[in-house]
C-alpha positions in Angstrom: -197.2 -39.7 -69.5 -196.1 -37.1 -67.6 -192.3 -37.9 -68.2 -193.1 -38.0 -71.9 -195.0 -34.4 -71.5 -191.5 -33.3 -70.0 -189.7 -34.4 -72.6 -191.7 -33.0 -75.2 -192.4 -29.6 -72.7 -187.8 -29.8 -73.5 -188.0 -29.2 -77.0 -190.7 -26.6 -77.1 -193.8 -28.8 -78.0 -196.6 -28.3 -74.9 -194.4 -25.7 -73.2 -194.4 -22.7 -71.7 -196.6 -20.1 -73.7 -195.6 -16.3 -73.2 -197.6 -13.1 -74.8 -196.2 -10.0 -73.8 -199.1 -7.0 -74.0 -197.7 -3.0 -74.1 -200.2 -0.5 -72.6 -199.1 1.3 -75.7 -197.0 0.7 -79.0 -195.0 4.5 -79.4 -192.4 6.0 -77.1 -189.4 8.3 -76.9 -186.3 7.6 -75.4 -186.4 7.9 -71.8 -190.0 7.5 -71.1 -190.9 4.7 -69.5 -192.7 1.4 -71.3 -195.2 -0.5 -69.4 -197.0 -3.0 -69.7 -197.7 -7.1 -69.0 -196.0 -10.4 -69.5 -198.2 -13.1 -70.1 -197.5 -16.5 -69.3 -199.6 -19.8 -70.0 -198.3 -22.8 -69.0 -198.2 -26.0 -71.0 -198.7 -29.7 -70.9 -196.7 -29.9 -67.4 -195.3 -27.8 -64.7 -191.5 -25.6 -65.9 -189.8 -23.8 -63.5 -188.7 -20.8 -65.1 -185.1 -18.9 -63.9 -185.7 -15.5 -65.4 -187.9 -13.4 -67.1 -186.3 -11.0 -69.2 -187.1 -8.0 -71.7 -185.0 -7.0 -74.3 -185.1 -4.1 -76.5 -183.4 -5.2 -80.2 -182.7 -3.6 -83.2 -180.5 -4.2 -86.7 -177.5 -2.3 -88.1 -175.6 -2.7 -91.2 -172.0 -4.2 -90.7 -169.6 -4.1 -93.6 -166.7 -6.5 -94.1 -164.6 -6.6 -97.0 -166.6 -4.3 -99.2 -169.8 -6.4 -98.2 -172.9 -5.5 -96.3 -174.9 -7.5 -94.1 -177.8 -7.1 -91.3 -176.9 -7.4 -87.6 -178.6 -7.4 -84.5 -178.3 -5.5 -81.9 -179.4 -5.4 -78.3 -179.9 -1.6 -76.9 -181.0 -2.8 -73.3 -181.8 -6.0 -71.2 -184.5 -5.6 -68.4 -185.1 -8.3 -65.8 -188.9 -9.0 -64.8 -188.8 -11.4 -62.7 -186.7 -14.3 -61.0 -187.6 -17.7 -60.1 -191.3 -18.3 -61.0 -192.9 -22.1 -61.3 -195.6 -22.2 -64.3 -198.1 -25.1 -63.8 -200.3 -27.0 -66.4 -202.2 -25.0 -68.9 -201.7 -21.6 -65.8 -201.9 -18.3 -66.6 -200.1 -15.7 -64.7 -199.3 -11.7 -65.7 -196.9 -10.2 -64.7 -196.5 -6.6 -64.6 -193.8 -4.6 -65.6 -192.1 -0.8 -66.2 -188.8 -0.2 -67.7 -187.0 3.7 -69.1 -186.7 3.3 -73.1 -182.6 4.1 -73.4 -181.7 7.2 -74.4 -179.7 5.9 -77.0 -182.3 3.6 -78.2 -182.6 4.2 -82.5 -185.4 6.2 -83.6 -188.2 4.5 -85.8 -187.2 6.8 -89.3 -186.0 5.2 -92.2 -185.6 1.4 -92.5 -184.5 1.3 -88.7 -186.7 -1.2 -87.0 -187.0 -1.5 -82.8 -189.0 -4.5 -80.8 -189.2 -5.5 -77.5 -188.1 -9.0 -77.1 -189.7 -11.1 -74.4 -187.6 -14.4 -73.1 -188.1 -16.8 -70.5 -185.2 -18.7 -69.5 -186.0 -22.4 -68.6 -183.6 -25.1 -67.8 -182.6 -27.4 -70.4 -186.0 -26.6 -72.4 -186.3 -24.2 -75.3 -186.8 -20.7 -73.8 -190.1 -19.3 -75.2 -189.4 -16.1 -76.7 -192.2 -12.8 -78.6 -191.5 -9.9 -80.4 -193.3 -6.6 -80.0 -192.2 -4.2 -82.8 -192.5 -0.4 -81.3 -192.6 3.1 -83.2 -189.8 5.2 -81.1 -189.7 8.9 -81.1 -187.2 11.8 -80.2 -186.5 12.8 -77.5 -187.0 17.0 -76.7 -183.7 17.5 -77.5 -183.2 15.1 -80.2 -186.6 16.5 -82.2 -185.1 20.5 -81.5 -181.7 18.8 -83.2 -183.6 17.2 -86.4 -186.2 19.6 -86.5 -183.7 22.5 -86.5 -181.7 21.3 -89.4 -185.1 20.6 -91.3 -186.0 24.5 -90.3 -182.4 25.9 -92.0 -183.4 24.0 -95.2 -182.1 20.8 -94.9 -184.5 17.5 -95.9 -183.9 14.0 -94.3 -183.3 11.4 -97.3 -181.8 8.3 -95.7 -182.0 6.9 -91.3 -180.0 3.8 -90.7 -178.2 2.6 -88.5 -174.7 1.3 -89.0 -171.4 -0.6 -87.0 -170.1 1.8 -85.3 -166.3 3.0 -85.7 -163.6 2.3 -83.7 -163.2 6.1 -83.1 -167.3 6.4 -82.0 -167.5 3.3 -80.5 -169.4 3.6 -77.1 -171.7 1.7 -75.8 -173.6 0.2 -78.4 -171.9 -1.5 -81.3 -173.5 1.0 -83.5 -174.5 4.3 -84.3 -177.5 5.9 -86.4 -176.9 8.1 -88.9 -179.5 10.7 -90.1 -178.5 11.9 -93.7 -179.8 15.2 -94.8 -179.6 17.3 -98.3 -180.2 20.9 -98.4 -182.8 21.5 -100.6 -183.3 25.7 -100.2 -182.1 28.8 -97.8 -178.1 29.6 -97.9 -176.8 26.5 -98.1 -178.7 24.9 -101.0 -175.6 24.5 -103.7 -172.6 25.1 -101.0 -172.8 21.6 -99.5 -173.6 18.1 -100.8 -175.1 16.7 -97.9 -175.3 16.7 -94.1 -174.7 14.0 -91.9 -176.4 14.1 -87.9 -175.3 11.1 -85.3 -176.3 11.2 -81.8 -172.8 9.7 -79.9 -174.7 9.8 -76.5 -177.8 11.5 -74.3 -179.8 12.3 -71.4 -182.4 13.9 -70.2 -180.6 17.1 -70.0 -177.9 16.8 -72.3 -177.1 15.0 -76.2 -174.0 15.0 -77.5 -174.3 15.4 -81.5 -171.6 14.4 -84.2 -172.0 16.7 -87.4 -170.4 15.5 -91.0 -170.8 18.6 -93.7 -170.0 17.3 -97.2 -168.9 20.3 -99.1 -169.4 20.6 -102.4 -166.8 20.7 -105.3 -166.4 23.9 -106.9 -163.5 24.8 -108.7 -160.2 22.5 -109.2 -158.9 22.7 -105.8 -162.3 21.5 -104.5 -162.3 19.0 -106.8 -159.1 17.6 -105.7 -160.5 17.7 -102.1 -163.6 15.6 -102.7 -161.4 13.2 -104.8 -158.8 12.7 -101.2 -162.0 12.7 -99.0 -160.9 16.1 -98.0 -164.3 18.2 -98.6 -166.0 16.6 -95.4 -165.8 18.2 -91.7 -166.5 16.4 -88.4 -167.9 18.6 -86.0 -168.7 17.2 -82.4 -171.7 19.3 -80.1 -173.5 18.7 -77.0 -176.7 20.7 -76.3 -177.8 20.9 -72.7 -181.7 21.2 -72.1 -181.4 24.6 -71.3 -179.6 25.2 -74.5 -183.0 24.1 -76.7 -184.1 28.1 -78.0 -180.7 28.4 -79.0 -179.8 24.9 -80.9 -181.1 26.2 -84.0 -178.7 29.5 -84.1 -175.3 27.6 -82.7 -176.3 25.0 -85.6 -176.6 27.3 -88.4 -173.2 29.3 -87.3 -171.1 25.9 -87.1 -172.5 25.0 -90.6 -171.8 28.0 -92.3 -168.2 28.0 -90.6 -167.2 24.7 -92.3 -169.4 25.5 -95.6 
């Protein structure tokens, strides 16, 4: 009986239960996420390697002019090595972890979950998915907020592959597309793309795209050769945050 439980315990029928539990379900990047792992055992003891959280998301990769979801993995967090799980046992284990700074914010159709995996020898590694709401970070909500503050309104978050020429440490990047909708640059510019390429606790490095718009011939002829967008990079230090909003607002109106 008990070789049979093992064999069934091997392809995930009477194994290894785990539940992971989050003191709370929103964050911003940097702060740290606590919280419990669960484990219940099943039909017969499973020594268990490594206990592992994950924090996942999806971006859109294109390949010959098609579009399809990927996942992504913004960090991987070790719990706990080396832990024996007897019959129908429960154990918690505790846990803290910082959210990444570059971990995607929650805005648009940009989806982030915390995913829990237990790695056991030739069995099927119980895995659970805990979705989370992730906010800015100070310097991130100053960025978005100031461009919302100069007339600017968000219409489309995702996030997509990342670029050869942006590629850093994530395979991806998320893109925060903005329209001005009143104030000085409401019929000047088309749109207004914000990426975050990298940040800290003290720093954030920003990436602006300003999509002029066409007026006249030679404008024309611009936006028809892709010519009519400017790629601005920034970095904003904390100390910088009273003045993000000015330093924005010149650099727009230079490349309007």
């Amino acid at each position: 009986m008990s070789l049979f439980n093992k064999v069934l315990a091997s392809i995930g029928i009477g194994g290894a239960k785990v539940d992971t539990k989050l003191h709370k379900g929103t964050y911003s990047a940097g702060e740290a996420v606590q919280g419990v792992v669960e484990i219940t055992g099943g039909n017969t003891e499973q020594p268990i390697d490594e206990i592992y959280l994950s924090v996942m998301t999806t971006y859109i990769k294109e390949v010959d002019d098609n579009k399809f979801t990927q996942t992504g993995t913004v960090g991987k967090f070790r719990v706990l090595d080396k832990l024996t799980i007897g019959p129908n046992e429960k154990k918690e284990i505790p846990f803290s972890f910082d959210l990444p700074y570059d971990t995607p914010l929650t805005a648009g159709r940009t989806r982030v979950w915390i995913h829990t995996g237990l790695d056991i020898k030739n069995a099927v590694d119980p895995t659970d998915k805990d979705f989370i709401t992730v906010t800015p970070s100070p310097l991130a909500h100053t960025v978005l907020q100031s461009v919302q503050e100069l007339g600017f309104r968000i219409r489309e978050a995702e996030c997509i592959a990342a670029p050869r020429y942006l590629r850093g440490t994530l395979p991806f990047i998320q893109e925060f597309e903005f329209v001005p909708t009143s104030g000085s640059f409401r019929g000047k510019l088309d749109e207004l793309e914000v990426t975050f390429l990298s940040a800290s606790e003290t720093r954030i490095d920003v990436l602006l795209q300003v999509d002029r718009r066409a007026r006249g011939l030679g404008s024309l002829l611009s936006e028809a050769l892709n010519m009519d967008e400017s790629h601005i990079r920034l970095s904003f230090s904390a100390s910088e945050m009273s003045t993000i909003k000015h330093k924005l607002q010149e650099v727009i109106n230079r490349y309007s």
